[in-house]
C-alpha positions in Angstrom: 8.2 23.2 18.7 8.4 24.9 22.0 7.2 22.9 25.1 4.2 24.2 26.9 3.6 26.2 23.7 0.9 25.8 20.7 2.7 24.8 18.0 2.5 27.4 14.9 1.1 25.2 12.5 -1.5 24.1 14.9 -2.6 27.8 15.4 -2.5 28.6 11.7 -4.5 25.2 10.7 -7.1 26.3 8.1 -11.0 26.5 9.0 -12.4 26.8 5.4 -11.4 25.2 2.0 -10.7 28.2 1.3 -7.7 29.0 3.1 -6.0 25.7 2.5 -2.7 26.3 1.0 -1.0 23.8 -1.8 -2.8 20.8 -3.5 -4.3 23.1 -6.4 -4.6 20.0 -8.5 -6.6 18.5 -5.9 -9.2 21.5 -4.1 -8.4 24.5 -6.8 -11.4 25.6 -8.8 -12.2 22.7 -11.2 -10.0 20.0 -9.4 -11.6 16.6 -9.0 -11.7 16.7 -5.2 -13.0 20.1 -5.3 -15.7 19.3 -7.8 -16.6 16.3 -5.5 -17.0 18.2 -2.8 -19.4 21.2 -4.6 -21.2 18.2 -5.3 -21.9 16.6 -1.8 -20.4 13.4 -2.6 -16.9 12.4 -2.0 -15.4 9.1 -2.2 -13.6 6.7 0.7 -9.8 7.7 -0.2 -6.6 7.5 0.8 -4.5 10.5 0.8 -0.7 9.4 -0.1 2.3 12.3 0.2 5.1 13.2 2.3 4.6 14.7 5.9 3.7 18.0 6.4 1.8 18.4 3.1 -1.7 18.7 4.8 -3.2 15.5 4.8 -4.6 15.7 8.0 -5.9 19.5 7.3 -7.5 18.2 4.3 -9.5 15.4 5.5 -11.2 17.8 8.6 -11.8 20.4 5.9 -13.7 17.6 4.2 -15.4 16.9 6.7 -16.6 20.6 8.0 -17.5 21.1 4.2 -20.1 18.3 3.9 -20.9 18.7 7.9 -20.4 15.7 8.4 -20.0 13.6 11.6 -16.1 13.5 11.7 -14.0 10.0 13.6 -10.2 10.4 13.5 -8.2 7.2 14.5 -4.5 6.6 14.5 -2.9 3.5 12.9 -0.2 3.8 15.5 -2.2 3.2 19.1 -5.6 1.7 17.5 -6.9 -1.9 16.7 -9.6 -3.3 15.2 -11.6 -3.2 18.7 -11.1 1.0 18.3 -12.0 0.6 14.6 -15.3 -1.5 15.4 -16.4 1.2 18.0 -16.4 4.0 15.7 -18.3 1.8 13.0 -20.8 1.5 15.6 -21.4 4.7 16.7 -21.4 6.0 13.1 -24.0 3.3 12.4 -26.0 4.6 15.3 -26.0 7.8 14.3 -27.3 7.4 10.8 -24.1 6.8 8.9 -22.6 8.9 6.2 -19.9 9.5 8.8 -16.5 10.0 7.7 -13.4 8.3 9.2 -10.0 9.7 9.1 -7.3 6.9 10.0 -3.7 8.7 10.3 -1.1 6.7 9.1 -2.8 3.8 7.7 0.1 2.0 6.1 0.4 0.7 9.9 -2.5 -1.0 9.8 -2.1 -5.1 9.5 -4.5 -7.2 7.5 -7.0 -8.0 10.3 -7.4 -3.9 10.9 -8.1 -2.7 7.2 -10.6 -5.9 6.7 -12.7 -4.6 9.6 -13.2 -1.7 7.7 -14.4 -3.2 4.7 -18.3 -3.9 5.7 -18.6 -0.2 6.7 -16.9 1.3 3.6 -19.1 -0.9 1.5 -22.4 0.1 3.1 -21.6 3.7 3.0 -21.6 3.7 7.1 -18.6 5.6 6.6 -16.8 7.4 4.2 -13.0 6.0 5.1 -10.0 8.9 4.4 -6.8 7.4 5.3 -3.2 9.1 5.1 -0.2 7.1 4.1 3.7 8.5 3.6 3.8 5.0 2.1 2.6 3.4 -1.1 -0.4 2.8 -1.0 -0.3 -0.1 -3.5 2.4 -2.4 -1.4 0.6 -1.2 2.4 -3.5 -1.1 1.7 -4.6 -4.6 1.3 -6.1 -5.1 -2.8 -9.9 -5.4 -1.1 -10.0 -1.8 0.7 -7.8 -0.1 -1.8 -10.4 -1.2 -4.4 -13.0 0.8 -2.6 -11.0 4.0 -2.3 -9.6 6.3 -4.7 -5.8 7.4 -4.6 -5.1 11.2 -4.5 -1.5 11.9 -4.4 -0.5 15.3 -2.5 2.9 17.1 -3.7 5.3 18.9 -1.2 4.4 22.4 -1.1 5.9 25.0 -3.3 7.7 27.9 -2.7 4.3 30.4 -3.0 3.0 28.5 -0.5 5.8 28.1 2.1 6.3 32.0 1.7 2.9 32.4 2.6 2.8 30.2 5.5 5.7 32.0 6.6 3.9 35.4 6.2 1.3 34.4 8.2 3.5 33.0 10.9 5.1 36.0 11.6 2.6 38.1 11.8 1.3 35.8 14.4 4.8 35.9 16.3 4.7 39.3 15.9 1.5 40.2 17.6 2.3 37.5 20.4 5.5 38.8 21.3 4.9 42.2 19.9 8.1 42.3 18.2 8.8 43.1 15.1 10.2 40.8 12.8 12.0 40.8 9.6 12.7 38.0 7.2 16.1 39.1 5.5 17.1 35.5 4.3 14.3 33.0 3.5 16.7 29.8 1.8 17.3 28.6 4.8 13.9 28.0 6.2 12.6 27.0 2.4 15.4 24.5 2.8 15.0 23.2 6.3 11.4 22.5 5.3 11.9 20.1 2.6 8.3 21.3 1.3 6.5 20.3 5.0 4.9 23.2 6.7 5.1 21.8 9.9 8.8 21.7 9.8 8.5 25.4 8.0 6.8 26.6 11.2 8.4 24.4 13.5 11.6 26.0 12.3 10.3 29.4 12.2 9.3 29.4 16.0 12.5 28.3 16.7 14.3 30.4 15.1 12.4 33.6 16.8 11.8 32.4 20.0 15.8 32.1 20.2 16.1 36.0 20.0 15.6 38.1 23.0 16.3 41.4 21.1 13.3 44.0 20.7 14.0 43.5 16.7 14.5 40.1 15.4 16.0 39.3 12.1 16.0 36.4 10.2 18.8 35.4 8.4 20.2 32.0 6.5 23.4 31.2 9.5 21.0 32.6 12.4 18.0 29.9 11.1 21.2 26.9 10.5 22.6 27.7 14.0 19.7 27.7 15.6 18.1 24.4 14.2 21.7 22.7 14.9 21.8 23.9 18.3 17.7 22.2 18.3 18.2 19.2 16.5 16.8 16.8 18.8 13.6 19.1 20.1 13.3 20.0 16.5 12.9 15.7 15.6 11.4 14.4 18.6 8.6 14.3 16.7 10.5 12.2 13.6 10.3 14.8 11.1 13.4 14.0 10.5 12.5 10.6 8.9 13.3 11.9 5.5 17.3 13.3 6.6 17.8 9.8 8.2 16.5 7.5 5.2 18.2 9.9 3.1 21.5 9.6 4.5 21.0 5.7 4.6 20.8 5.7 0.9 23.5 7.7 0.2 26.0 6.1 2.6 25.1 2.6 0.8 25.4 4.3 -2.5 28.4 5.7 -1.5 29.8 2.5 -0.5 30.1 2.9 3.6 28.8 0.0 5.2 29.6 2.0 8.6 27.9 4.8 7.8 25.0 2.7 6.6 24.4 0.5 9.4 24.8 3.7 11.9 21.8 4.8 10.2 20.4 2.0 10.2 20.2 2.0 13.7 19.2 5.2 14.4 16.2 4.6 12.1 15.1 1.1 14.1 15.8 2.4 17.0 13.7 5.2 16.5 10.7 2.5 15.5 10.9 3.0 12.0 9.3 0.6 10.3 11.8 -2.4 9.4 9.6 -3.0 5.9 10.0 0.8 5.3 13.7 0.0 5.1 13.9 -3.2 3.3 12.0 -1.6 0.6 14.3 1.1 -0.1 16.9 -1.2 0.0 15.3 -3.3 -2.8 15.1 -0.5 -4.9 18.6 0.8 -4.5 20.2 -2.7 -5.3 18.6 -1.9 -8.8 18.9 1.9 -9.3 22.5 2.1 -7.7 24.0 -2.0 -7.7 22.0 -3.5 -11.2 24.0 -5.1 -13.7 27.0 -5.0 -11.9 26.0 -7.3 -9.0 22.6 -9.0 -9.9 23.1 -10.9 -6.7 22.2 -7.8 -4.8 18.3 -7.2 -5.7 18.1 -11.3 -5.3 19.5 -10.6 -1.7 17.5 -7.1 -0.8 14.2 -9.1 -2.3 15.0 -11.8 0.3 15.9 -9.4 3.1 12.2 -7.8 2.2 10.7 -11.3 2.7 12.4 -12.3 5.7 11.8 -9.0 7.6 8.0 -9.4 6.6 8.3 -12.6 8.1 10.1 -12.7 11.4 9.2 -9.1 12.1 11.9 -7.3 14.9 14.3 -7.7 16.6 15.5 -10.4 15.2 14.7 -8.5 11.4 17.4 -6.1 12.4 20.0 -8.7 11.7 18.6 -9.4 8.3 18.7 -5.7 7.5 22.5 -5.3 8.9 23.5 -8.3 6.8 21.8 -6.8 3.5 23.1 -3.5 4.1 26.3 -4.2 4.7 26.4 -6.3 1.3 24.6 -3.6 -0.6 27.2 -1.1 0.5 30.2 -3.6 -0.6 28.8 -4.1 -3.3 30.2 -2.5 -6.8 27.8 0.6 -8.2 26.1 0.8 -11.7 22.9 3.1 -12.1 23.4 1.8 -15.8 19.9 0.2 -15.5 18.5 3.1 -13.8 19.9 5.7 -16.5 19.0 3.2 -19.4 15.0 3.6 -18.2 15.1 7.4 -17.0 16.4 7.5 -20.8 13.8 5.6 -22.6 11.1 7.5 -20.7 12.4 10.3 -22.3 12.6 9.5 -25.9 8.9 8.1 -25.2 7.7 11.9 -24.2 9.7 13.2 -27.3 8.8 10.7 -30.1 5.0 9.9 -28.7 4.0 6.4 -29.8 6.0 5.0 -32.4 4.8 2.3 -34.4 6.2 -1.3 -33.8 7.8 -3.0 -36.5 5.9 -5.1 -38.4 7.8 -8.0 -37.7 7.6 -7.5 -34.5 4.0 -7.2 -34.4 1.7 -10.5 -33.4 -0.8 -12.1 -35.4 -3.3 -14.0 -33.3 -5.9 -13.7 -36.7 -5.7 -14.8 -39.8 -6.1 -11.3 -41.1 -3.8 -9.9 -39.4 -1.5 -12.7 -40.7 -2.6 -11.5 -44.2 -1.7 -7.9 -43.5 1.9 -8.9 -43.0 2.0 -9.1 -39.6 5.0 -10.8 -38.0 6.2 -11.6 -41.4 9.9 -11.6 -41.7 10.6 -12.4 -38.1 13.1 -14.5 -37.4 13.4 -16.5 -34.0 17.3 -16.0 -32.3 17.3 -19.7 -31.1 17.4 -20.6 -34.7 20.4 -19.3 -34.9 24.5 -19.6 -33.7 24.7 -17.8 -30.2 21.5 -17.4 -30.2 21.4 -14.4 -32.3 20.6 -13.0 -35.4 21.1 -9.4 -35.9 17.8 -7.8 -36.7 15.7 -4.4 -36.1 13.8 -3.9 -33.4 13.5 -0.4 -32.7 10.7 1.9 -34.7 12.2 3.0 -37.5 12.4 6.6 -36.2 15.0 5.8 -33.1 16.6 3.3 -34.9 20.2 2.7 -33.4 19.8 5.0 -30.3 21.4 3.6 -27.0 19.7 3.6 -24.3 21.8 1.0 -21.8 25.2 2.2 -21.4 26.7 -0.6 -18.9 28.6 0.6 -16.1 32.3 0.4 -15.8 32.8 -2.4 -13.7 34.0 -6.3 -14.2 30.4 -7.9 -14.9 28.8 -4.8 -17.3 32.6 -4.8 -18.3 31.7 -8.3 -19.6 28.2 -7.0 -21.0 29.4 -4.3 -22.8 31.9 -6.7 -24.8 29.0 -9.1 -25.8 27.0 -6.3 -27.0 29.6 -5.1 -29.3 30.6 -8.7 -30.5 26.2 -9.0 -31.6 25.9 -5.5 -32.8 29.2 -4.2 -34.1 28.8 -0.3 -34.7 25.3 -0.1 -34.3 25.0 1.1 -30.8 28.7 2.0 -30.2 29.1 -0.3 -27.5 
């Protein structure tokens, strides 16, 4: 983005439906937003995907398509006394207005109840846009009243595309001519987010002062390094920083992890933002071998939600540090990722019959739960018996991780089940 300069994906923002690039499952021909729309009557939603997807495009195309009165608010710098305005003039000019509220993940309690009475009513049609799930940050009343689309990063057809028509904007503005000899690196810089795609783009063009620019893969790199921090002053770096965060706790560097840590707070992301991740990590990378650790990212979660900052930055430092100490197993991660998989192969595999309950007495009849035999009846609490369907009988799906406490785990499991799972 180049001050005094419209950015590129401004310019380029589509008009019509029809020029709006990606979301094919959502606006193609026969998509359930798009048959909504040919119909005239569209649901209060919330639009939930990473930045740069189009989630602001989409809800002003919405708007222009059912002409509409169109409100745009943003989570960030509004309160319920902005909210309650644009309720009233919306009521006041017949309703059937449509709100868009920019991240609304940002929104407390008191703000997304004041929006309740006019969703309800139909005084508005509420579109809200969340990087965030929507089920943890849109309280149960409003969510209720909207439905959930899901937009994807943009694909590689539509990234190229967007670049096509960037440059032959740049072209006629500078009139230069341009040649893209090496597209990875902007495809990779963009992380799927045209704004960053375009941002990039401008940058990387705007940096040339010869009659002929080309483009290549080191020219792009060099010239977003060299722009890092007018390239992000924006944040659309959230995703590098969180990224690296993760992987420096993963990768057991509670230096590296607090440093980004601190670039992220001090950048005003959202302390619950972080805690959240955190919770999930202490499963998917910590699990079995320290259960301790989700007990302590839950806690950190709570206590941040409580206490809010600065003083939640303490919290955060303590539970990252730990995290990154900790010793790694993605044991329980794998174990699901697996069993999802043999789900998709094998479909819905009956349950054992022994397995099954038999809350009626016909049911009892039929056999159900007949032969089952309760593991507190017997020594250690065990008594070795099938539980799988009979079609994956005896595949593992836990491995535990090598380290003391799955080390431990493992050992039991063989003692109970001998060969069966080659523990």
């Amino acid at each position: 983005m180049i001050p005094g300069i419209i950015p590129l994906a401004e310019i380029l923002r589509p008009t019509r439906i029809e020029d709006y690039l990606g979301q094919e499952h959502l606006v193609g021909e026969g998509a359930i937003l798009r048959k909504s729309l040919e119909s005239g009557v569209v649901p209060s939603m919330i639009l939930w995907g990473p930045p740069g997807v189009g989630k602001t495009t989409l809800a002003s195309l919405i708007s222009k398509y059912l002409t509409r009165k169109f409100f745009t608010l943003s989570a960030v710098n509004s309160g319920v006394k902005d909210v309650r305005s644009v309720i009233e003039t919306a009521h006041q000019s017949g309703g059937n207005a449509i709100l868009f509220i920019d991240e609304i993940h940002r929104f407390s309690k008191s703000q997304q109840d004041s929006l309740l009475g006019a969703v309800e009513k139909g005084t508005i049609t509420l579109i809200g846009a969340t990087t965030e799930n929507p089920s943890f940050e849109v309280i149960a009343p409003l969510l209720s009243r909207c439905q959930v689309y899901i937009l994807r990063e943009l694909g590689e057809v539509a990234l190229m595309e967007l670049l096509s028509k960037g440059i032959s904007l740049l072209e006629r503005e500078l009139g230069k001519a341009i040649f893209l000899k090496e597209n990875e690196a902007l495809l990779r810089i963009s992380g799927g987010d045209a704004r960053k795609l375009l941002n990039a783009l401008e940058l990387a063009v705007r940096s040339q002062t010869t009659e002929i620019i080309e483009l290549t893969n080191d020219g792009v790199f060099k010239v977003i390094q060299q722009n890092l921090v007018m390239y992000d002053k924006n944040g659309e770096m959230h995703y590098d920083i969180i990224s690296a965060f993760i992987k420096s706790l993963r990768g057991s560097d509670p230096n590296a992890a607090v440093y980004y840590l601190a670039r992220m707070l001090d950048a005003g992301e959202d302390p619950k933002f972080v805690a959240r991740r955190m919770v999930i990590l202490a499963s998917e990378d910590i699990g079995n071998a320290n259960p301790n650790a989700l007990l302590l990212a839950t806690g950190c979660f709570q206590a941040v939600t409580q206490i809010g900052m600065p003083e939640g930055r303490i919290v955060l430092a303590q539970t990252a540090t730990y995290l990154a100490t900790s010793p790694k197993s993605n044991a329980a991660y794998m174990a699901i990722e697996k069993a999802y998989e043999v789900v998709k192969n094998y479909g819905d595999l009956p349950v054992p019959i022994h397995l099954r309950n038999a809350p009626t007495k016909l049911m009892k009849e039929i056999g159900y739960g007949k032969g089952y035999q309760y593991a507190h009846d017997f020594a250690q609490n065990f008594i070795h018996m099938e539980y799988m369907p009979e079609k994956i009988q005896g595949k593992c799906l836990y491995n535990p991780g090598n380290n003391p406490r799955e080390n431990e785990i493992r050992s039991r499991l063989k003692s109970l089940w001998k060969e069966k799972y080659g523990y």
